[in-house]
C-alpha positions as a Markdown table, in Angstrom:
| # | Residue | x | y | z |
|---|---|---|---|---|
| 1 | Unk | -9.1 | -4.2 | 49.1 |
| 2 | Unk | -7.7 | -6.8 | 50.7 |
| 3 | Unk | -8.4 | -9.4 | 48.1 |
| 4 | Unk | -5.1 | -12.3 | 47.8 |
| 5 | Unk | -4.0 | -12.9 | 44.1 |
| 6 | Unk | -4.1 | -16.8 | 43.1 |
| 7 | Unk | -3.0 | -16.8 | 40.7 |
| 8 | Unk | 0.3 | -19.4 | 39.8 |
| 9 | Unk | 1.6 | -21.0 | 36.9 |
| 10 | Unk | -0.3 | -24.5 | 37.4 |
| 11 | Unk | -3.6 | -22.4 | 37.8 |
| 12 | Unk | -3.8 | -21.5 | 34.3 |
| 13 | Unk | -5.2 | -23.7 | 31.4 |
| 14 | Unk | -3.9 | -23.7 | 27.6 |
| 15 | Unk | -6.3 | -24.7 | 25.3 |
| 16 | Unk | -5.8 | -25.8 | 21.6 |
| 17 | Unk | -9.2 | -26.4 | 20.8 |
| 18 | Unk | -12.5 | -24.6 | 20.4 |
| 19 | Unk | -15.9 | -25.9 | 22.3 |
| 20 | Unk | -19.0 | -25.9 | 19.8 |
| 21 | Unk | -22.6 | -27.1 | 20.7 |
| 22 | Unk | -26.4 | -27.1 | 19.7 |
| 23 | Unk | -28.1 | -26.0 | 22.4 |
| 24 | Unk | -31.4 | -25.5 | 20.5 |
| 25 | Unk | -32.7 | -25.9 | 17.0 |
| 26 | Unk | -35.9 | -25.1 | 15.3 |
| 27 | Unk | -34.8 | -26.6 | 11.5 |
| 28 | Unk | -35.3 | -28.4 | 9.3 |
| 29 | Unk | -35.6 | -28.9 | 5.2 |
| 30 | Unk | -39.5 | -28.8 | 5.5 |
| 31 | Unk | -39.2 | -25.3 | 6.4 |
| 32 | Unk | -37.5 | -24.6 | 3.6 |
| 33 | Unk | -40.5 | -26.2 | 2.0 |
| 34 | Unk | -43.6 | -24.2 | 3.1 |
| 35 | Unk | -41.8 | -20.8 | 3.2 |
| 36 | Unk | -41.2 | -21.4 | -0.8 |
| 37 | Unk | -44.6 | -22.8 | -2.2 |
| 38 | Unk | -46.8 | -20.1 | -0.2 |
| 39 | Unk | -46.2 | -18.0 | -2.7 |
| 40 | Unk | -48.0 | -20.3 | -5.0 |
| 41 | Unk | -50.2 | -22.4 | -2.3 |
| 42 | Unk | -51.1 | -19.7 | -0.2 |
| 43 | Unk | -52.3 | -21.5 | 3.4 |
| 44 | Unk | -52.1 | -24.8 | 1.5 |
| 45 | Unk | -48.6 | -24.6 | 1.7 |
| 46 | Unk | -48.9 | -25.6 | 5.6 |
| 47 | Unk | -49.5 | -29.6 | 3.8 |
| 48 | Unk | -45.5 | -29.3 | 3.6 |
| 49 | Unk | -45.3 | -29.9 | 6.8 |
| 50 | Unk | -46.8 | -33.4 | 7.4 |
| 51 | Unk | -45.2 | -34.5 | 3.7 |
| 52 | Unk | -41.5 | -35.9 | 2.9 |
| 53 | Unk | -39.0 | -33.0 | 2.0 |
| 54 | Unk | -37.2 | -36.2 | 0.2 |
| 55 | Unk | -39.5 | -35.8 | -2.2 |
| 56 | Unk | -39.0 | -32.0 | -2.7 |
| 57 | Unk | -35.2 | -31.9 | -3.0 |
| 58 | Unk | -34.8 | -30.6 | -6.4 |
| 59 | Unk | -37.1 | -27.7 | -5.1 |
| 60 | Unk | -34.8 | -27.1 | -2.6 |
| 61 | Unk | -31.8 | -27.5 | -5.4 |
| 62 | Unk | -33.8 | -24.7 | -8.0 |
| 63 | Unk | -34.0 | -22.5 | -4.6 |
| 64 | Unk | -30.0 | -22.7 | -3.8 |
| 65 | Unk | -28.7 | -23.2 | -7.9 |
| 66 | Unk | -30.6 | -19.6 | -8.9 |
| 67 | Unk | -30.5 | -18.1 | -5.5 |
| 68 | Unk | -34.1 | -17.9 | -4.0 |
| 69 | Unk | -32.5 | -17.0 | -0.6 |
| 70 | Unk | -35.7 | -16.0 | 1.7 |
| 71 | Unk | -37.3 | -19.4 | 2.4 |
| 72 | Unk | -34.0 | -20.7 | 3.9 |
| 73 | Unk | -34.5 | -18.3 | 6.9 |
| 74 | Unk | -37.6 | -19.3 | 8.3 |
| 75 | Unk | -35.6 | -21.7 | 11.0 |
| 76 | Unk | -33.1 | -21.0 | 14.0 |
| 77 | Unk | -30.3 | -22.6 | 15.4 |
| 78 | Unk | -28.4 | -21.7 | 18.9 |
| 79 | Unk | -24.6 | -22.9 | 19.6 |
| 80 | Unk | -22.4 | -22.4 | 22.4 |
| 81 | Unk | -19.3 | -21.6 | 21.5 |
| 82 | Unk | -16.1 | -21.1 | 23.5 |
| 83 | Unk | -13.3 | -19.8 | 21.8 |
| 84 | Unk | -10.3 | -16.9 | 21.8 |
| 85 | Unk | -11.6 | -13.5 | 21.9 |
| 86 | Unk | -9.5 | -12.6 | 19.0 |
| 87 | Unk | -12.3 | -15.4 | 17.3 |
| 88 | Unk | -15.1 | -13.8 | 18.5 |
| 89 | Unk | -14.4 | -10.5 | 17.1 |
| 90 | Unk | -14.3 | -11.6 | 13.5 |
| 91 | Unk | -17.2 | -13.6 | 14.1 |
| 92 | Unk | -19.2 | -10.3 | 14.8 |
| 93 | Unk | -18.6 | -8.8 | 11.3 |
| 94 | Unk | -21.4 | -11.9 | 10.8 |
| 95 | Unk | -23.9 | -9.2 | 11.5 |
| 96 | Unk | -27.1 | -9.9 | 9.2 |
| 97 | Unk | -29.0 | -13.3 | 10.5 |
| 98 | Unk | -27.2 | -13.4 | 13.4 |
| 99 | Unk | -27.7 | -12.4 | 17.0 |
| 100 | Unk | -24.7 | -12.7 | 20.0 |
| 101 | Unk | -24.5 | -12.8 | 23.6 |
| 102 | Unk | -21.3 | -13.3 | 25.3 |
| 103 | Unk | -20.0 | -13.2 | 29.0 |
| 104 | Unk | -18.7 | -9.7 | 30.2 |
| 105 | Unk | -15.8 | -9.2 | 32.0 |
| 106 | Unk | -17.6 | -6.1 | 33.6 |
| 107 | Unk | -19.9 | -8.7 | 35.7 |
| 108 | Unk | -17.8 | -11.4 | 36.0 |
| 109 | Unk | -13.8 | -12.3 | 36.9 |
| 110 | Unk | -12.5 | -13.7 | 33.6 |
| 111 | Unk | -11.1 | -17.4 | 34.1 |
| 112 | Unk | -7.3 | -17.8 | 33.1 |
| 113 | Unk | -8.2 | -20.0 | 30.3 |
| 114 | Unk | -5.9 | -19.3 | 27.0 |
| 115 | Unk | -4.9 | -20.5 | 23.4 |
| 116 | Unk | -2.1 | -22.4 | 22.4 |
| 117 | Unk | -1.6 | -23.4 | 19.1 |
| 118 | Unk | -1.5 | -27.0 | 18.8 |
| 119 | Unk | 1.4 | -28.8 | 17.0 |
| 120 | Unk | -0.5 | -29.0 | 13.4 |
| 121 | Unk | -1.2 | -24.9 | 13.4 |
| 122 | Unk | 1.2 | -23.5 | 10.4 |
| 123 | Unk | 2.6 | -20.8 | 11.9 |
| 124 | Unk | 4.8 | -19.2 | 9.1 |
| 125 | Unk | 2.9 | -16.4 | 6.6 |
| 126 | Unk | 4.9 | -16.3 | 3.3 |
| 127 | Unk | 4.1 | -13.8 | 0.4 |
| 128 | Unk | 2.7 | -10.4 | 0.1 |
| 129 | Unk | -0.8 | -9.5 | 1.7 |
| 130 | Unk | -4.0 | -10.9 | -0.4 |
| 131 | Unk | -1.4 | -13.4 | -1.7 |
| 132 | Unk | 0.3 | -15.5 | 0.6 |
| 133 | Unk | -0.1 | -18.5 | 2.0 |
| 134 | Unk | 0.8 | -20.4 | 5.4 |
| 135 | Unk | 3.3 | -23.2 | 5.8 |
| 136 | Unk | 4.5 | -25.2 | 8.5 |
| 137 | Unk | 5.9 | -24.1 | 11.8 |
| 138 | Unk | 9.4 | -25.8 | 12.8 |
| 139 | Unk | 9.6 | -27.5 | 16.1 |
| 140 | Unk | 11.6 | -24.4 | 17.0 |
| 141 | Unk | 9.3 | -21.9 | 16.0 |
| 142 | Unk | 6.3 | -23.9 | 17.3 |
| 143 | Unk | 8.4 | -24.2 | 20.9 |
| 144 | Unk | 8.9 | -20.6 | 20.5 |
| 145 | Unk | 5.2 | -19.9 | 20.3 |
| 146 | Unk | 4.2 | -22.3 | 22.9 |
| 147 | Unk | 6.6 | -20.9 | 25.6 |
| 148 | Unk | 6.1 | -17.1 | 24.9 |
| 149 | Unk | 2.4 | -17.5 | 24.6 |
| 150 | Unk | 2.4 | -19.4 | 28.0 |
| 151 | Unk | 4.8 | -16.6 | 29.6 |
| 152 | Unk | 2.9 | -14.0 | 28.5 |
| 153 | Unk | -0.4 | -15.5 | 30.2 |
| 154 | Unk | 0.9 | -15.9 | 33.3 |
| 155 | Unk | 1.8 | -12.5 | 33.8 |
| 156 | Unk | -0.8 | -11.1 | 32.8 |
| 157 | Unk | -3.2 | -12.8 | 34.4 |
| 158 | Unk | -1.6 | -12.2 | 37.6 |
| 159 | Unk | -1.3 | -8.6 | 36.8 |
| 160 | Unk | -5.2 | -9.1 | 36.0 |
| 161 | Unk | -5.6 | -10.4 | 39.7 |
| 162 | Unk | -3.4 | -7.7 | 41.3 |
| 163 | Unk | -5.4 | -5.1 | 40.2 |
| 164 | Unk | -8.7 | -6.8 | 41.3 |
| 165 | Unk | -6.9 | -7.7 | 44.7 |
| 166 | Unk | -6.2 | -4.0 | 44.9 |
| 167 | Unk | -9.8 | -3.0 | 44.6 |
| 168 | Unk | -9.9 | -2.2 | 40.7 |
| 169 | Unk | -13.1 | -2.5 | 39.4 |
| 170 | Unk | -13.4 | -5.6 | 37.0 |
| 171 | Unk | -14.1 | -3.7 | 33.7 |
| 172 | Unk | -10.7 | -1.9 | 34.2 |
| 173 | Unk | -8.6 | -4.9 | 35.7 |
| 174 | Unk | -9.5 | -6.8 | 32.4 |
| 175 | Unk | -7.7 | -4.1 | 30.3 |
| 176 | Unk | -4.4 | -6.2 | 30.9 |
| 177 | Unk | -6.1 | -9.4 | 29.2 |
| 178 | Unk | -5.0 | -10.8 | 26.2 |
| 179 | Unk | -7.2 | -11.5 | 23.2 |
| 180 | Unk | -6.0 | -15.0 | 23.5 |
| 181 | Unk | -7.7 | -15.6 | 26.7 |
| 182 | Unk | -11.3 | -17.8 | 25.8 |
| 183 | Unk | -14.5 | -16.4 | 26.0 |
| 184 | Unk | -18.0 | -18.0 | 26.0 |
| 185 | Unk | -21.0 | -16.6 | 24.0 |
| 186 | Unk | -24.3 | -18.0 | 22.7 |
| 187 | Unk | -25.0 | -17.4 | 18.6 |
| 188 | Unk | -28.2 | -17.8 | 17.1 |
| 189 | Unk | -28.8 | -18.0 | 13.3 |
| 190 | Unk | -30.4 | -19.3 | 10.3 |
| 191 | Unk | -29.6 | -21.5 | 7.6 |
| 192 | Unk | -28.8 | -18.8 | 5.2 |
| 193 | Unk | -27.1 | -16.6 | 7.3 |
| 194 | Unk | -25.0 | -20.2 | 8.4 |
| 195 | Unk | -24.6 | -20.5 | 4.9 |
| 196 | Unk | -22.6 | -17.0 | 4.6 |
| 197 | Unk | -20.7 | -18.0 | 7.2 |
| 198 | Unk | -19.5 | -20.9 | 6.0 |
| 199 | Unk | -18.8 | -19.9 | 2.4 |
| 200 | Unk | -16.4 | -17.3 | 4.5 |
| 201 | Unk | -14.9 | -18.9 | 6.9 |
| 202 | Unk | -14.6 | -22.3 | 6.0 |
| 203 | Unk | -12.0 | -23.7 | 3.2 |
| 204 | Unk | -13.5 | -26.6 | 1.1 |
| 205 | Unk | -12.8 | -28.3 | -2.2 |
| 206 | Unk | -16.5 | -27.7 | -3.6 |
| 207 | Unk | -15.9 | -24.2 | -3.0 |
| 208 | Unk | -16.6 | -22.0 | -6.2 |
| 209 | Unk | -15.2 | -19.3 | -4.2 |
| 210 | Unk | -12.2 | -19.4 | -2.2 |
| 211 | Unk | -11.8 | -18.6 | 0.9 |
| 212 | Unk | -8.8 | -17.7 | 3.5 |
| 213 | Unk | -10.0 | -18.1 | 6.6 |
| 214 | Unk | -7.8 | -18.0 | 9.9 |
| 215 | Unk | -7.7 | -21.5 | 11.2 |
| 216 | Unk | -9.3 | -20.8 | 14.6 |
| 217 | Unk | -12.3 | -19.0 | 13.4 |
| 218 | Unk | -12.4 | -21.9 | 10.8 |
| 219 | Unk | -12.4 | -24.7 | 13.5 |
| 220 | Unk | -15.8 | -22.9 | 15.2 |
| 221 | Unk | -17.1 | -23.2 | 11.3 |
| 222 | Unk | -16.2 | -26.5 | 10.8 |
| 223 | Unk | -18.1 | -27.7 | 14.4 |
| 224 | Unk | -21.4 | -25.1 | 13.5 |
| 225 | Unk | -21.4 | -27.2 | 9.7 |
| 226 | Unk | -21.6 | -30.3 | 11.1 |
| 227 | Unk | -24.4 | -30.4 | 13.3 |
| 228 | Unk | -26.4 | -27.7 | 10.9 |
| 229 | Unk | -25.3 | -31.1 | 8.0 |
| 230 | Unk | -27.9 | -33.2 | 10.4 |
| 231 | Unk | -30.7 | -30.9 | 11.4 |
| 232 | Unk | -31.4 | -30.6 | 7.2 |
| 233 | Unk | -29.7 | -33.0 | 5.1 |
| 234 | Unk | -31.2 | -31.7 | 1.6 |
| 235 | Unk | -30.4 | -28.3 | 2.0 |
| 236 | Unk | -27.1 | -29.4 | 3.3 |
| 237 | Unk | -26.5 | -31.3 | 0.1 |
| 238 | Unk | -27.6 | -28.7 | -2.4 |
| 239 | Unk | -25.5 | -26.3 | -0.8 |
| 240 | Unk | -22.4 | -28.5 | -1.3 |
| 241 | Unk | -23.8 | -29.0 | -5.0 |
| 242 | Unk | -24.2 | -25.4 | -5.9 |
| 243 | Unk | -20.8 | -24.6 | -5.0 |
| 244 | Unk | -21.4 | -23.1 | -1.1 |
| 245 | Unk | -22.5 | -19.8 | -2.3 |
| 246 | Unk | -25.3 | -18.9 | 0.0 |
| 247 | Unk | -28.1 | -18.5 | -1.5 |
């Protein structure tokens, strides 16, 4: 009790982007490597690790083309990631190869950070359901959105910090919270669990299966794709070749 709101209008932030980073990495195509030819080198295979994995990328092709899945696990890559919550709760159907921590609004006061579509978002759904397809917003609709998102925000945050000011414990003061307000969480994977991910929630013309992701969760992809594209080139490539169907 006696706690102040402070909440006001300028206090909030509206956010049309998501925040991605490495944070750690053990990975890299010679893993990929050694995990493949023990099963035919036994301990020798441990040599792929002071050779070239250039010269072993059609290896690494064969292993992606027919599907040989296991050896691209044996490496680990950890992003931050802040995003809405509504992302983070499709992410978690991601469940094999991955592990999650996020921040809990039981321990900590959420901040009033929120999502705002940003002017190239296509708002409008047309067709039937596992058949339609998004177009453009107008500037009307996309005004619309803006202000009634922002409205919406404000009072609920500031219902959010009434309750806390009244003494409400923070795991029931959060109830009020939108799933557009941004959350932070760690994510730790491997290459061919990134892979599924990808060939999910990510749209790409060398797709040989399609793929209707929703744009935010595909903007977290897109970041995750990028930085996994450096840590191992080859297998980056022969996924792209073979269709982005994880192996």
């Amino acid at each position: 009790m006696g706690r102040t709101p402070v909440t006001t209008p300028e206090s909030l932030t509206f956010r049309s982007d998501v925040t991605v980073e490495l944070v750690k990495s053990s990975a890299s195509d010679a893993d990929v490597l050694f995990a493949a030819r023990v099963s035919t080198a036994g301990e020798q295979s441990l040599d792929e690790l002071k050779k070239d994995p250039e010269r072993s990328k059609g290896l690494i092709n064969y292993l992606m083309r027919d599907r040989h899945g296991s050896p691209f696990e044996h490496n680990s890559m950890t992003f931050f990631v802040s995003a809405p919550i509504f992302v983070f709760r499709e992410f978690m159907r991601h469940r094999v190869g991955w592990s999650y921590n996020e921040e809990s609004g039981r321990y900590r006061e959420l901040e009033p950070v929120f999502y705002v579509p940003g002017a190239s978002r296509k708002l409008v759904q047309q067709g039937r359901p596992g058949k339609y397809v998004f177009v453009e917003g107008t500037p009307a609709q996309h005004e619309a959105v803006r202000g009634t998102l922002e409205e919406s925000y404000e009072q609920a945050y500031a219902a959010y910090q009434k309750l806390l000011a009244e003494g409400v414990a923070r795991e029931v003061a959060r109830s009020v919270l939108p799933v557009g307000l941004f959350s932070s969480m760690y994510a730790t994977c491997n290459a061919r669990s990134l892979m599924h991910f990808l060939g999910l929630r990510t749209q790409h013309e060398l797709a040989k299966v399609p793929s209707f992701p929703q744009r935010e969760i595909e903007m977290v992809g897109e970041r995750m794709e990028a930085e996994w594209a450096k840590l191992m080139p080859l297998t980056y490539a022969a996924f792209n070749a073979n269709g982005r169907v994880a192996p």
